[in-house]
N, C-alpha and C positions, 0 to 999 in steps of 0.2 A: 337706792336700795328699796324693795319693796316690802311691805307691811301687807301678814295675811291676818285673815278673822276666821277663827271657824263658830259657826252656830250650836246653839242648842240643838237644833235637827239634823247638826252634819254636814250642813250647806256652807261651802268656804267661797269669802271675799279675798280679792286682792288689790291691791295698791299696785300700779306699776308693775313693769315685767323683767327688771333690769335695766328697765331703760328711764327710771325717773320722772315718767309723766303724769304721775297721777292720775293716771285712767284707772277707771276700774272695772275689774275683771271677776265672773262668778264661774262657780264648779259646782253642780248638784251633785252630791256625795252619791245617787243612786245612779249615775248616767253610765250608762257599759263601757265607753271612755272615757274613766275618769282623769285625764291625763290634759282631754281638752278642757280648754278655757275661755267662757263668751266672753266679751269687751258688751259692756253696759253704756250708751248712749249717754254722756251729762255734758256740759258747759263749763263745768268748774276744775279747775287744776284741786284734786284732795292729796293731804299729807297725812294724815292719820285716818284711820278705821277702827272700826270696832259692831261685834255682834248681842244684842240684849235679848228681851225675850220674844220666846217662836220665832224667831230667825230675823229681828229688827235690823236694820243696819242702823249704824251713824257715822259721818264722818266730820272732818274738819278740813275747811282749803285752805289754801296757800295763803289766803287774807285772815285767815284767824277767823272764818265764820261755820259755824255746825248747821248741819243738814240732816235731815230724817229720811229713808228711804221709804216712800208712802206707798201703799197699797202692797206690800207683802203677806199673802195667806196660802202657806205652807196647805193646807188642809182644800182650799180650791184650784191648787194646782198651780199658784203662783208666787214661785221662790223667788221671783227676780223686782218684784213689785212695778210701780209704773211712771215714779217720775222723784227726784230729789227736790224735799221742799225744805226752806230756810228756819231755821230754829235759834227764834232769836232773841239777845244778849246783848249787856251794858259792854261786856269787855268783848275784846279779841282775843281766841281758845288755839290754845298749842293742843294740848291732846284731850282727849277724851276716853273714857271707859266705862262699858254698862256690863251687865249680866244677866243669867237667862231669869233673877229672881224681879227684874223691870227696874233696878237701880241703874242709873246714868252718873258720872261723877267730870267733874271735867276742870284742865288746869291750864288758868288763864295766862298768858306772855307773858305776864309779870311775876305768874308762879302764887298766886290765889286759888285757893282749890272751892269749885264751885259743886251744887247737887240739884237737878233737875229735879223736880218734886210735882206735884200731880198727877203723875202717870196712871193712866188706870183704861179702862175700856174704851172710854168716850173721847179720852184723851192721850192717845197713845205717844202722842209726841211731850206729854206735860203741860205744862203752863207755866211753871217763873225756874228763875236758876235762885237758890239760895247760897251766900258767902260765907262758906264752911270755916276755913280757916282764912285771916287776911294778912299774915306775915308772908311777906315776896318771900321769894327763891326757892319754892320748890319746881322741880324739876320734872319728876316723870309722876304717874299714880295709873293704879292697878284698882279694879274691884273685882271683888271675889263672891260666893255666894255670900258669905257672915261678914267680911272685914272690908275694910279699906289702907291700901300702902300708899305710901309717898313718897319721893326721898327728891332730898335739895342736894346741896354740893358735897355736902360730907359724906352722902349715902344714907 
């Protein structure tokens, strides 16, 4: 099953086509066929996505490690940025989730929910993950522009 992202700027990611590979596929929201979909060039089988701010991407592979999409700037003409760099972590990360206000949250295999913290100009990717909550089992999380959801087994 595929997993889309859409950006701050409108620019949509995708996961897969149907076909569970975890490639990834982009749509510039202005392109006069908006219907086509480029396949983006990486090495890593990814299971989740997600868009932060000015059109960041971030994903997560199949081994449980996050990546940043580096060199995106919407404003130079480059929505596709220029290469997946490793964004790295004590744990192995099932999902992940940012938003356009530069918060990242993300929730470890074991269901520890972690928060990417020094994100800022110089540091667009952060610097450390902080151990939000450390009671296992939560399951999915969501961030929003104010809040943050979680839900474990019960929902």
């Amino acid at each position: 099953m595929g997993k889309v992202a859409v950006c701050d700027n409108g620019n949509v990611w995708m996961l897969g086509s149907g076909d569970n590979t975890g490639k990834v596929y982009f749509n510039k929201y202005d392109t006069p066929n908006s219907g086509e979909w480029f396949a983006i060039p990486d090495s890593e089988t990814f299971t989740w996505i997600t868009c932060g701010t000015e059109g960041t991407v971030w994903t997560v592979s199949a081994g449980g490690n996050v990546f940043y999409r580096d060199g995106i700037n919407v404003a130079d003409g480059n929505n596709i940025g220029d290469e997946w760099h490793p964004v790295a972590c004590d744990e192995k990360i099932s999902r992940i989730s940012a938003n356009p206000n530069g918060q990242v949250w993300a929730l470890t295999k074991n269901g520890e929910i972690k928060r990417r913290t020094h994100i800022d100009c110089d540091h667009p990717r952060g610097q450390f993950w902080d151990t939000v909550a450390s009671e296992v089992g939560f399951k999915e999380i969501s961030v929003g522009d104010s809040s943050v959801y979680a839900l474990d087994d019960a929902g």
